[in-house]
C-alpha positions as CSV (number, residue, x, y, z in Angstrom):
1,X,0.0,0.0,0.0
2,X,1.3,3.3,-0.7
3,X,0.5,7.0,0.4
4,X,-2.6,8.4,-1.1
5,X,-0.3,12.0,-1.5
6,X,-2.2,14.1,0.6
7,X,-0.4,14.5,4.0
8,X,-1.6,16.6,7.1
9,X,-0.3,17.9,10.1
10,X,-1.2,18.4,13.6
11,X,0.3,20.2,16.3
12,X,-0.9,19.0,20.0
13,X,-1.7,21.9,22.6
14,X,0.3,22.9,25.5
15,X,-0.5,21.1,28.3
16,X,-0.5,17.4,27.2
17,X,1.8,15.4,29.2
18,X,1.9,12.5,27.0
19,X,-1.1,10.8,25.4
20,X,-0.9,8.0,22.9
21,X,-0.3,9.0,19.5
22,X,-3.0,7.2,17.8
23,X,-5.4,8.6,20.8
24,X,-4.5,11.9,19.8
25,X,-5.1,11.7,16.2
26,X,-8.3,9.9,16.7
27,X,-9.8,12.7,19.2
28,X,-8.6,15.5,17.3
29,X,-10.0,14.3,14.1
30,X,-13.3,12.8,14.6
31,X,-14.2,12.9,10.7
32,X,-11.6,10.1,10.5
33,X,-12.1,6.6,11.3
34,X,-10.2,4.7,14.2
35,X,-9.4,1.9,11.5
36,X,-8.4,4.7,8.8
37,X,-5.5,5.8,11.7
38,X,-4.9,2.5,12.5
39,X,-3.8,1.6,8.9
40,X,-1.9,4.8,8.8
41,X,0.2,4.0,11.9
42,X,0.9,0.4,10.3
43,X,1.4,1.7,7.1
44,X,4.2,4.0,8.6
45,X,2.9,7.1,7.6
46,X,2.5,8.8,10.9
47,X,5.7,10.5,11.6
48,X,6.8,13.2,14.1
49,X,10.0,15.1,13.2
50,X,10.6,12.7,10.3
51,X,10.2,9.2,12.4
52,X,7.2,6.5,12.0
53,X,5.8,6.1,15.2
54,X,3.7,3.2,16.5
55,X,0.5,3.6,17.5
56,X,1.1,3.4,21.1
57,X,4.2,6.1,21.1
58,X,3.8,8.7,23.6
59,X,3.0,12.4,22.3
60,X,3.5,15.8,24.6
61,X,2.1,19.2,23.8
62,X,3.8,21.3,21.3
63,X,4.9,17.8,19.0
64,X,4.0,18.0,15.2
65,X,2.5,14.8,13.8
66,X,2.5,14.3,10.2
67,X,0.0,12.2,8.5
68,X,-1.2,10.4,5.5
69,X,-3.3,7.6,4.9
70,X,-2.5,4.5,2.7
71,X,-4.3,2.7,-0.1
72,X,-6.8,0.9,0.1
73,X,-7.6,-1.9,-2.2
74,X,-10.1,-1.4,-4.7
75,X,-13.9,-1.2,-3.9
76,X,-14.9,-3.8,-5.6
77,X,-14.0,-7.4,-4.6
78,X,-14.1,-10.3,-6.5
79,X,-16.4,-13.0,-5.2
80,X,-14.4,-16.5,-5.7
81,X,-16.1,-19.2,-5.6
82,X,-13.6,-21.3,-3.3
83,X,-15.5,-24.0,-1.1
84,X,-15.6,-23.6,2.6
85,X,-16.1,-25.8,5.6
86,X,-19.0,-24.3,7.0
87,X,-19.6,-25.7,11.0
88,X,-22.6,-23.3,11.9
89,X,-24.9,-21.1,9.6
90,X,-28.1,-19.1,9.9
91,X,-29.4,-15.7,8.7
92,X,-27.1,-13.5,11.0
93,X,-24.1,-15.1,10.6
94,X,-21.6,-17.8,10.0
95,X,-19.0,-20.2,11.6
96,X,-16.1,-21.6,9.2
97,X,-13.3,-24.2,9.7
98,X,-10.5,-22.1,8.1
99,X,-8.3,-24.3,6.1
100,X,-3.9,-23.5,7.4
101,X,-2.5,-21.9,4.5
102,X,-5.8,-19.2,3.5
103,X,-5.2,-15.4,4.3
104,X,-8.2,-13.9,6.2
105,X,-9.2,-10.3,4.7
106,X,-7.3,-8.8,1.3
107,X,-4.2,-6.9,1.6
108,X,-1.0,-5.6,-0.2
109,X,0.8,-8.8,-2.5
110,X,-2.3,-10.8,-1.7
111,X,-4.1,-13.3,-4.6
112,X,-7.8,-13.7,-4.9
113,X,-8.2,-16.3,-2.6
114,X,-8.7,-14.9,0.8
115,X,-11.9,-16.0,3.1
116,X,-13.2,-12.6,1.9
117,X,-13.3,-13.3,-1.5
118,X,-15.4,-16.9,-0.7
119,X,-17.1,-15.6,1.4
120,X,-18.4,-12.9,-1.1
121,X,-19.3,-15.8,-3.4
122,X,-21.3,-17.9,-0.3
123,X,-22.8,-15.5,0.9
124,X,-24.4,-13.5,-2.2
125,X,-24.6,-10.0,-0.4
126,X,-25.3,-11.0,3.0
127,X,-21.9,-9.7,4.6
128,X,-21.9,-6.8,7.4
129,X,-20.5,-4.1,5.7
130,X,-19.0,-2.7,9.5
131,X,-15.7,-4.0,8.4
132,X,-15.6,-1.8,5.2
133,X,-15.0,-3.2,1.9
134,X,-11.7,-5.1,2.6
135,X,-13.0,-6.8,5.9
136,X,-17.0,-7.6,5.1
137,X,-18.5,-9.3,8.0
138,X,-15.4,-9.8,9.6
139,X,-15.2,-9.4,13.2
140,X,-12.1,-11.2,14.6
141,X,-9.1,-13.4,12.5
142,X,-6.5,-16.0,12.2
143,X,-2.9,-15.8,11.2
144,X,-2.5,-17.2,8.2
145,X,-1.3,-20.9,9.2
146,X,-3.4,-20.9,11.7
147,X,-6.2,-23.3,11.3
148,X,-9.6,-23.1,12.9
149,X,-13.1,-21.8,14.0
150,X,-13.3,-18.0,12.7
151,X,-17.1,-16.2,12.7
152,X,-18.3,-14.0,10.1
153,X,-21.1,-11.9,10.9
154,X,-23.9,-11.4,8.1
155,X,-25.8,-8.9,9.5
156,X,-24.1,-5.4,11.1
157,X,-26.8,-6.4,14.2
158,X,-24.4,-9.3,14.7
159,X,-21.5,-7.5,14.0
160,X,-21.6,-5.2,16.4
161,X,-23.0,-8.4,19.0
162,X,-19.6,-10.1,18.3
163,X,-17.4,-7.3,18.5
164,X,-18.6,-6.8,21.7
165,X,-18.1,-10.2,23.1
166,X,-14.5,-10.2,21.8
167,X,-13.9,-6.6,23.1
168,X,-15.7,-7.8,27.2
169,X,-13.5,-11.3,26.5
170,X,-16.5,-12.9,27.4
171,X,-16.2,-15.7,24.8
172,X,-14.6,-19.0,25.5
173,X,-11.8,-19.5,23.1
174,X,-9.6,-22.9,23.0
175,X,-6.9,-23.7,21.2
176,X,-4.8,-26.7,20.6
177,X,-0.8,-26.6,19.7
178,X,1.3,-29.3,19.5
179,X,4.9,-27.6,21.1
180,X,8.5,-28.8,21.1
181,X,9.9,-30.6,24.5
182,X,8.2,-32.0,27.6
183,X,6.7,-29.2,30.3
184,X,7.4,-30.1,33.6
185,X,3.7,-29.2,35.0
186,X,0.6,-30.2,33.7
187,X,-1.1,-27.3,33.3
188,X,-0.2,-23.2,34.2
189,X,-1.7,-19.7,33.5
190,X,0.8,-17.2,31.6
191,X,0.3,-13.5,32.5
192,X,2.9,-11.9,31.0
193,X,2.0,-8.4,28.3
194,X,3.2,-8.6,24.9
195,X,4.3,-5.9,22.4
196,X,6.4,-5.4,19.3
197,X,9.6,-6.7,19.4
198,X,11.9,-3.9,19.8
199,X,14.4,-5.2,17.3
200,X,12.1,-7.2,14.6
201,X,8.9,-5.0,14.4
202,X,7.4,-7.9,12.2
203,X,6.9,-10.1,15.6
204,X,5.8,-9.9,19.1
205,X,7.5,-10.8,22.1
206,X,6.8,-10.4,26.0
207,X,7.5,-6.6,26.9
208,X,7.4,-4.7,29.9
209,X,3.9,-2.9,30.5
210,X,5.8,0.1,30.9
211,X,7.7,-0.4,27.7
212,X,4.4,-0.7,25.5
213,X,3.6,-4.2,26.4
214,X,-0.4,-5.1,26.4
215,X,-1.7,-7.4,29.1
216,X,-2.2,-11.0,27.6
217,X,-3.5,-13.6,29.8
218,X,-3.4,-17.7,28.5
219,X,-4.3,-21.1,30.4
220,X,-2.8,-24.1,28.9
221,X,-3.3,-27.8,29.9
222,X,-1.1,-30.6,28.7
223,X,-3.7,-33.0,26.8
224,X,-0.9,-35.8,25.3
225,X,2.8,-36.3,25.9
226,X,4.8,-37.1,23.3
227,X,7.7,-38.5,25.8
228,X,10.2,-35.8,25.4
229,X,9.9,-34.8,22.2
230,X,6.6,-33.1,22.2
231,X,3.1,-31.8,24.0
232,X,-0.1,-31.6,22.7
233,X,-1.4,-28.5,24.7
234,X,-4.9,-27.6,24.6
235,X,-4.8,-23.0,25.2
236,X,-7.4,-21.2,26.9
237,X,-7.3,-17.4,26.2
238,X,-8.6,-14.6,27.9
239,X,-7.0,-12.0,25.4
240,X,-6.3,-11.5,21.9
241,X,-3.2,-10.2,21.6
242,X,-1.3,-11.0,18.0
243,X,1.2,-13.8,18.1
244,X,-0.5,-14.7,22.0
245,X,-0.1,-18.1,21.7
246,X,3.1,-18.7,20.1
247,X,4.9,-15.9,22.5
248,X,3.6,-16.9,25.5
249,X,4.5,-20.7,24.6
250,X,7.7,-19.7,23.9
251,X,8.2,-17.9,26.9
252,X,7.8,-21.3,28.3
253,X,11.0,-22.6,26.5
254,X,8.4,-24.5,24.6
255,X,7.8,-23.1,20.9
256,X,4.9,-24.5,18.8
257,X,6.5,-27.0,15.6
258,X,6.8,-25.5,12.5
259,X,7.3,-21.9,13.6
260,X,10.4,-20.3,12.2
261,X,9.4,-17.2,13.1
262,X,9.8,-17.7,16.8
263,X,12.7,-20.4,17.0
264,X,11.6,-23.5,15.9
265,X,14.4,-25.7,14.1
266,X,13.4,-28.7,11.9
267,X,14.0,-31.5,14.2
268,X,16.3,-34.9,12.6
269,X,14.5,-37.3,15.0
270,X,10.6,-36.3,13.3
271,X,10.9,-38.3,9.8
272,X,8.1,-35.7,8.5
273,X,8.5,-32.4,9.6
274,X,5.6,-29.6,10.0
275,X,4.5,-27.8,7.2
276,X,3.1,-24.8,9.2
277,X,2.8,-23.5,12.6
278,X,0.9,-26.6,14.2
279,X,-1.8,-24.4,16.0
280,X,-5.3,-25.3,15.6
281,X,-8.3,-22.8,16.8
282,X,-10.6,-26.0,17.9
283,X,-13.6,-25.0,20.3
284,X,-15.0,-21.9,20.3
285,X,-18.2,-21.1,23.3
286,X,-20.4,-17.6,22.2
287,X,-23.7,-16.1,23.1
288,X,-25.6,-15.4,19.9
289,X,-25.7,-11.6,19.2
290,X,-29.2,-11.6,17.6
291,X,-31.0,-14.7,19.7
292,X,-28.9,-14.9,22.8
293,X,-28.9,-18.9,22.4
294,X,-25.4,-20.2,23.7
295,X,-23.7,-21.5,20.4
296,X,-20.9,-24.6,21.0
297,X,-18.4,-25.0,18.3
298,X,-16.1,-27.3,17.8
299,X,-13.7,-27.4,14.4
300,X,-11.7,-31.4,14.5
301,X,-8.0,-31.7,14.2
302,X,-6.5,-31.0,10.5
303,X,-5.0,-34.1,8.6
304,X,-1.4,-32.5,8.9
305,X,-1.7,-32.1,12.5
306,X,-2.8,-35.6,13.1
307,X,-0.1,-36.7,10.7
308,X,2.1,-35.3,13.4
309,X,0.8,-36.4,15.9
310,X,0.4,-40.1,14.5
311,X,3.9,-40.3,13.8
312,X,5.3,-38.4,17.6
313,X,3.2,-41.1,18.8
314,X,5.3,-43.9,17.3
315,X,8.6,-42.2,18.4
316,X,7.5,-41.7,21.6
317,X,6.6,-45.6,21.5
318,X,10.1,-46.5,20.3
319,X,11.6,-44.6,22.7
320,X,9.9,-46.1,25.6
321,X,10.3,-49.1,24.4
322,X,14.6,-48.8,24.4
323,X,14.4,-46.8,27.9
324,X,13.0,-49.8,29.7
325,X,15.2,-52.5,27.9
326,X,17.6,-50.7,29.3
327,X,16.2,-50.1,32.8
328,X,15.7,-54.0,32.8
329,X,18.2,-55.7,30.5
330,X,16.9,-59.1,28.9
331,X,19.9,-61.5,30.6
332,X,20.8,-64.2,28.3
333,X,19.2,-67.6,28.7
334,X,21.9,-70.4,30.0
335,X,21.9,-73.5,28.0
336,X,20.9,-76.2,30.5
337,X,23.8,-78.1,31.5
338,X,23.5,-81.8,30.2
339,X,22.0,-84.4,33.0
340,X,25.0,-86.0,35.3
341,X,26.2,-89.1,34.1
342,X,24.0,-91.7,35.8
343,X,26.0,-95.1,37.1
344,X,24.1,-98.0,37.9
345,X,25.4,-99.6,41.2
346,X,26.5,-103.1,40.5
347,X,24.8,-105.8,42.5
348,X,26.7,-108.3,44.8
């Protein structure tokens, strides 16, 4: 996405001790959306004395921000007609088992075959328009290797609904991630904030509150050891901060297979080794925005992550199977010694 030429500035007033910078564009210009900012900030086209800044970066009075907003795609979407595994449907909105691999919404360097352009072509019209034209009906997302339950609201009645069970956390989202290594415990909670990480801006890592970090709060359980090789964990989480899982996983010393980005190595003892980031988005508990029913979704395990899981099974079998021949070593069986010699007594 690039600049759309026009920029602005805006100088804050004397007095502000510091105030987030996307806080003060947002309040200063009402006539601009909080998603319009939002993609300025990401776009890097907020600046103050020449810098980007992120959106949380703290402003004083009498600092110049400078301002322009990117691209957008075009109006006009393509409806695809790409098939989807649909879990739950009805007039107001929609459930769908997103396939690892599929990009949620449209962006820059991105194909026609993101779940918004199948779901323009299933759903004939019947998106929310809330999210604007590059984000119809969508009200919360997946990374892209992510696989899993994702909702789609078709009426802005249930968009707004949704949005505001995401934004109380009152949802019950699980998640299940097979993760490199053996945890010690059985199950833990993770409190730790995440932000940016100051030196890749393209991930997320635990940071300091007082550094930018936002709190982020996970359960985990340990649902099926692997011996020492691996954990299938089932996640609960209470926020949704970006890359939540996978950094607060790591911050265990346990980072989810198949994800370069935050450490993993392809492992010589696993004969197949993951494809994607082997996190799975598998039950997902909701109040429904329009009839206030309690909807109770579950998405099953994707063929590659059973793959995995079929074949950490077998190692973790083999494994088992060498550590206790050599706790208890099969002793050789003696060859029975041959019968004594047998003399008859000779009679008198």
């Amino acid at each position: 996405m690039g600049a759309c030429g026009v920029t602005s500035h805006y100088t804050l007033p004397e007095g502000i001790r510091h105030l987030r910078a996307d806080k003060a564009l947002a309040l200063s210009h009402p006539e601009h959306s909080r998603v319009a900012f939002q993609r300025a900030f990401d776009a890097g086209l907020v600046k103050l004395g020449g810098k980007a800044l992120s959106r949380d970066a703290t402003v004083r009075g009498g600092d110049t921000l400078e301002f322009s907003f990117p691209d957008t795609q075009p109006a006009e979407l393509k409806a695809v007609a790409i098939p989807l595994d649909v879990i739950f449907e009805d007039r107001h909105l929609l459930a769908v088992n997103k396939p690892a691999g599929m990009i949620v919404h449209p962006g820059a360097g991105t194909g026609e075959d993101t779940l918004v352009h199948a779901l323009l072509a299933h759903c004939a019209g019947s998106l929310s328009g809330i999210g604007g034209v590059e984000r119809p009906g969508i009200v919360h997302r997946l990374d892209r290797e992510t696989s899993g339950i994702i909702l789609v609201a078709k009426s802005d009645a249930a968009h707004r609904g949704l949005s505001e069970q995401f934004s109380e956390r009152s949802l019950q989202k699980e998640y299940l991630a097979i993760v490199a290594g053996a945890p010690g415990l059985m199950s833990g909670s993770i409190r730790k904030a995440i932000g940016r990480n100051p030196s890749h801006r393209h991930k997320m890592a635990v940071v300091e509150s007082e550094l930018g970090g936002k709190d982020a709060h996970t359960d985990w359980e340990i649902v099926e050891r692997f011996g020492l090789v691996a954990t299938l964990i089932r996640c609960f989480i209470h926020t949704g901060r970006t890359h939540q899982i996978r950094v607060h996983l790591k911050s265990l010393g346990h980072i989810v297979l198949g994800d370069a980005v935050y450490g993993w190595k392809p492992d010589t003892r696993l004969p197949e080794q993951p494809g994607r980031v082997m996190l799975h988005a598998e039950h997902l508990v909701f109040r429904h925005p329009v009839t206030g029913k309690t909807i109770d979704l579950r998405a099953p395990l994707p063929a590659d992550m059973q793959q995995q899981m079929k074949q950490l099974r077998k190692l973790a079998q083999t494994a088992d199977k060498a550590r206790r021949l050599k706790e208890n070593p099969v002793k050789p069986r003696k060859k029975p010694a041959p019968p004594a010699y047998h003399r008859h007594e000779s009679r008198t």
